[in-house]
Each structure stands twice: as C-alpha cells, then as structure tokens.
Backbone as JSON, one array per atom type, in Angstrom:
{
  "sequence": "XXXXXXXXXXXXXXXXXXXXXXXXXXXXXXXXXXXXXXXXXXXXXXXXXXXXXXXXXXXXXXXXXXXXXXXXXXXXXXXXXXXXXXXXXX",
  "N": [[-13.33, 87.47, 229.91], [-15.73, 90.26, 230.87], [-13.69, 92.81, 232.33], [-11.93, 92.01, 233.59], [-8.53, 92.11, 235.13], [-5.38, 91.16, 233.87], [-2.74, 90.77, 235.03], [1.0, 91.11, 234.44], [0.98, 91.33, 232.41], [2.0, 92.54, 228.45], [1.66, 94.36, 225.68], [1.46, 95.79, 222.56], [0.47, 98.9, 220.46], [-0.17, 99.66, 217.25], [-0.68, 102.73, 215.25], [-2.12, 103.59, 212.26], [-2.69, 106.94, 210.2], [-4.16, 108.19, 207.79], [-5.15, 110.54, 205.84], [-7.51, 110.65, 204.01], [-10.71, 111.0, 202.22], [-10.95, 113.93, 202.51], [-10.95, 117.41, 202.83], [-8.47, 119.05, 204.9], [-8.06, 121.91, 207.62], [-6.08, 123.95, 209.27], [-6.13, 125.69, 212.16], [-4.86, 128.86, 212.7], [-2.38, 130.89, 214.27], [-3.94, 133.71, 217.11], [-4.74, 136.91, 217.69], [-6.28, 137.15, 220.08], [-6.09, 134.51, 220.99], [-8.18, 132.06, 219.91], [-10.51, 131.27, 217.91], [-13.12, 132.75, 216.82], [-16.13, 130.68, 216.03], [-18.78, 130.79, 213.89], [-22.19, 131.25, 212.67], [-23.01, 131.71, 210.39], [-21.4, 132.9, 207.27], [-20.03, 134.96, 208.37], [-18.84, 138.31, 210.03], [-20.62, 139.03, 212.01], [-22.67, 137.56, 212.47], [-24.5, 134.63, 214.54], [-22.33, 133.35, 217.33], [-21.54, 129.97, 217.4], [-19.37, 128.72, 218.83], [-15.68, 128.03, 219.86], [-12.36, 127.65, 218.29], [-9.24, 127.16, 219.15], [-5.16, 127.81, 218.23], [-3.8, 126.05, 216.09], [-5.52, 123.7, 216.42], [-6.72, 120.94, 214.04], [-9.38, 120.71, 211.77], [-12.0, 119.01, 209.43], [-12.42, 120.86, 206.48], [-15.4, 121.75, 204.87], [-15.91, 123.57, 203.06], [-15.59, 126.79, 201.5], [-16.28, 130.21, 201.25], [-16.49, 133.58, 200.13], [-13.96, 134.72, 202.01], [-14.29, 132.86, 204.29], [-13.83, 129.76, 205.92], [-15.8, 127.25, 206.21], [-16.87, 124.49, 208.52], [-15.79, 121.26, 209.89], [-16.89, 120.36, 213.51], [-15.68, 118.93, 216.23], [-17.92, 118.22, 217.5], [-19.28, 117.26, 215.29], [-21.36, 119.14, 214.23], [-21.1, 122.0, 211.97], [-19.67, 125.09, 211.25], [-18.53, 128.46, 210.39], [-15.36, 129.51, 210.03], [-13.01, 132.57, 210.03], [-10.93, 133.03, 207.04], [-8.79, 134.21, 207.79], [-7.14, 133.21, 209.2], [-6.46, 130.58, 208.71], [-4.91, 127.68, 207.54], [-4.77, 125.75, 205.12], [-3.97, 122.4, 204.74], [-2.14, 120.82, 203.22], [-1.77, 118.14, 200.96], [-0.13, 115.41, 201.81]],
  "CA": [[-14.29, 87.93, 230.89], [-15.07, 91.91, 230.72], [-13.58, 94.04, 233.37], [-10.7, 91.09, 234.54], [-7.12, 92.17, 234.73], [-4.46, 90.52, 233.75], [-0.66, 91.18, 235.34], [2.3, 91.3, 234.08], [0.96, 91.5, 230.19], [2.12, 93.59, 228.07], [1.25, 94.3, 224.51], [2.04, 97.27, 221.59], [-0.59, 99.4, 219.56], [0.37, 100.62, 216.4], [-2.19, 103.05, 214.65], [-1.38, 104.59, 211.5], [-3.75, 107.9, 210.41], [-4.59, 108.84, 206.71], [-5.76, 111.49, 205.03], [-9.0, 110.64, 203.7], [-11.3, 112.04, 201.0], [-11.84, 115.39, 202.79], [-9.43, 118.65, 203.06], [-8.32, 119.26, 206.4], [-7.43, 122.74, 207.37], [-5.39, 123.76, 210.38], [-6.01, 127.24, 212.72], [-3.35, 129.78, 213.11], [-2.48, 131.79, 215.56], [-4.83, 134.65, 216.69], [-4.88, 138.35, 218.74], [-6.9, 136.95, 221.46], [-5.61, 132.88, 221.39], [-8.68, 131.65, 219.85], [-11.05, 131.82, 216.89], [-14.57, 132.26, 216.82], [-16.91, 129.49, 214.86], [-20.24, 131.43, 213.42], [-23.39, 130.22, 211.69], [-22.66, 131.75, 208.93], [-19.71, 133.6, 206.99], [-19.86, 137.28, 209.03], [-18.69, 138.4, 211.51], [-22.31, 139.7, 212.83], [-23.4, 136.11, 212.9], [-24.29, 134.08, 215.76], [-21.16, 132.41, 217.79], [-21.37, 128.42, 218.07], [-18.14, 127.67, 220.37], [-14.35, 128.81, 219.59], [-11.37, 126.87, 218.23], [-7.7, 127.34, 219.27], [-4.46, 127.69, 217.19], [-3.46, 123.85, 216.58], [-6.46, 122.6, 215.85], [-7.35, 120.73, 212.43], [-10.53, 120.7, 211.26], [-12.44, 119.02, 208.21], [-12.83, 121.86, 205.75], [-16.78, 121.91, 204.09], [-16.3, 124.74, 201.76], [-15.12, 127.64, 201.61], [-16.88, 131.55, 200.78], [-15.97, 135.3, 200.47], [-13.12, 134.17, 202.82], [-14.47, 131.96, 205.14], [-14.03, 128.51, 206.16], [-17.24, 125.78, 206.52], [-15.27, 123.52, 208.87], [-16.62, 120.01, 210.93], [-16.61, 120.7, 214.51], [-15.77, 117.81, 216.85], [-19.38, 117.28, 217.84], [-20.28, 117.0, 213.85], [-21.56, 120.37, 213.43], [-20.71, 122.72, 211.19], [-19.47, 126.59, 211.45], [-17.81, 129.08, 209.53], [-14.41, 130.51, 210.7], [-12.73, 133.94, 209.48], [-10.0, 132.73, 206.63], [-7.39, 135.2, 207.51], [-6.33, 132.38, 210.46], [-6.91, 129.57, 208.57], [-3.86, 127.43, 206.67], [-5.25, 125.05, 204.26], [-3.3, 121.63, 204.94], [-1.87, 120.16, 201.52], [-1.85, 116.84, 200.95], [1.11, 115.13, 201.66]],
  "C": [[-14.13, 89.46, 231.02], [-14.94, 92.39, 232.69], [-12.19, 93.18, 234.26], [-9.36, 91.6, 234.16], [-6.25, 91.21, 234.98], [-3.13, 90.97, 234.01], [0.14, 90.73, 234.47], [1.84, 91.14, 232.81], [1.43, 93.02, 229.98], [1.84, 93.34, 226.39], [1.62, 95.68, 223.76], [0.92, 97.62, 220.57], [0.42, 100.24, 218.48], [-0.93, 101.19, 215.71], [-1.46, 103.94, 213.45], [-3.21, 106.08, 211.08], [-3.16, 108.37, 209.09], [-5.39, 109.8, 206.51], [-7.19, 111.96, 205.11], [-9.05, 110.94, 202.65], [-11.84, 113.18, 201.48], [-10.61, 116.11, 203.0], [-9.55, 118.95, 204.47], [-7.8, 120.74, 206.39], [-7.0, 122.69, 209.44], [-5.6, 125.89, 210.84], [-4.79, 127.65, 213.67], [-3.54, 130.44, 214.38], [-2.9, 132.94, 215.64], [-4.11, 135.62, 217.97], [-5.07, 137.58, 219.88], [-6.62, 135.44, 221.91], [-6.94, 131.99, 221.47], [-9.67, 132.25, 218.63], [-12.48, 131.28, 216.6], [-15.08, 131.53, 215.78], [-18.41, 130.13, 215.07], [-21.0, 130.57, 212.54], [-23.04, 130.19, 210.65], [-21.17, 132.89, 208.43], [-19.83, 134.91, 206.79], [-19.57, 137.42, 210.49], [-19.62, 138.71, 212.48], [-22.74, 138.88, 212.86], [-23.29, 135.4, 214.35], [-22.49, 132.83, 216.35], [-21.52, 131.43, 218.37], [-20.14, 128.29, 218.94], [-16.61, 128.73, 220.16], [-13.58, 127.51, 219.32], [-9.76, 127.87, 218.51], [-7.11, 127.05, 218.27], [-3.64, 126.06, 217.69], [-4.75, 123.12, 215.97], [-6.78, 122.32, 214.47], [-8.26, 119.81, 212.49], [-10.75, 120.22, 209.58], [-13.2, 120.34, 207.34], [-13.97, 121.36, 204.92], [-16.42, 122.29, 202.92], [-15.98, 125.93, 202.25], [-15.92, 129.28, 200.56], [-16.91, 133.1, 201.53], [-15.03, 135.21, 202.08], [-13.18, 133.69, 204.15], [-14.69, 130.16, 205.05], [-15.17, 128.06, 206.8], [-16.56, 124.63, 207.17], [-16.61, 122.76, 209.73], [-16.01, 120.31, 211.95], [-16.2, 118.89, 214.98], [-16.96, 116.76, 216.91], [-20.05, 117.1, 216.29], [-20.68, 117.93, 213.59], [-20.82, 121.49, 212.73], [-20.77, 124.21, 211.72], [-18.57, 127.18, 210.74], [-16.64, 129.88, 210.99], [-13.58, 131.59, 209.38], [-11.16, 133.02, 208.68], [-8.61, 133.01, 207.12], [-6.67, 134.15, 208.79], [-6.22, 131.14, 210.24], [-5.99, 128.95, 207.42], [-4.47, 125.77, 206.25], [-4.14, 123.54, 204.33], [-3.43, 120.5, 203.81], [-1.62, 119.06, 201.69], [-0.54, 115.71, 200.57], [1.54, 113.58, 201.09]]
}
C-alpha cells in the first residue's frame, strides 16, 4: 500500500557505479571558486550557469582547448581547459 510505514524494518542498499561509454572529466580548482560554462569555446561567449571544483561532468568533445561537457539538466556548454582534468579510465 503506497505511502504506509512500516516499524522496526530495516533493510541495506548496495549500488555499485560504472563508467560507461562516455569520458568523464573532473573541474579543478579556480581563482574565483568556480568555472564558467559558455555556448561556445570563447571566452566572449554567452554564460549558461557555472560549475565548481569537484564536479564531474560527461565530456562531448573537446576544441582549441575547451571542453563540450553534459550539464546536469542535459545541456551542453563549453568550459575553459586550463581547469579541466580529464578522468582516465580506471
């Protein structure tokens, strides 16, 4: 029945977390403690959102040293390479 609790249960989640078929990359640490996500790969491009250092992102593609990375919400944005550590496949 949804929404009924049950006392005194208890139970254990295990989750394991692969890879995939996509490159993941991971953002470094910046000047200002955050790194802008643009349309396209310049810095004179419009700014979609910001990511923090920590976060890993599905890497797109990569040009004239910028990352094409999947945002949370599914869209796409380029961030500035020079903060950006490519996460090898372990």
């Amino acid at each position: 029945m949804p929404g009924t609790w049950i006392g005194s249960s208890q139970f254990t989640v295990s989750v394991t977390v692969e890879k995939g078929d996509f490159d993941l990359v991971r953002i470094l640490e910046t000047e200002t403690g955050y790194l802008n996500v643009r349309e396209c790969p310049s810095s004179g491009c419009t700014e979609l959102g910001k990511v923090v250092p920590g976060d890993v992102l599905i890497n797109v593609g990569s040009e004239s040293g910028w990352y094409n990375v999947k945002l949370e919400d599914g869209t796409t944005g380029w961030v500035f390479g020079k903060y950006v550590e490519e996460i090898a496949e372990g």
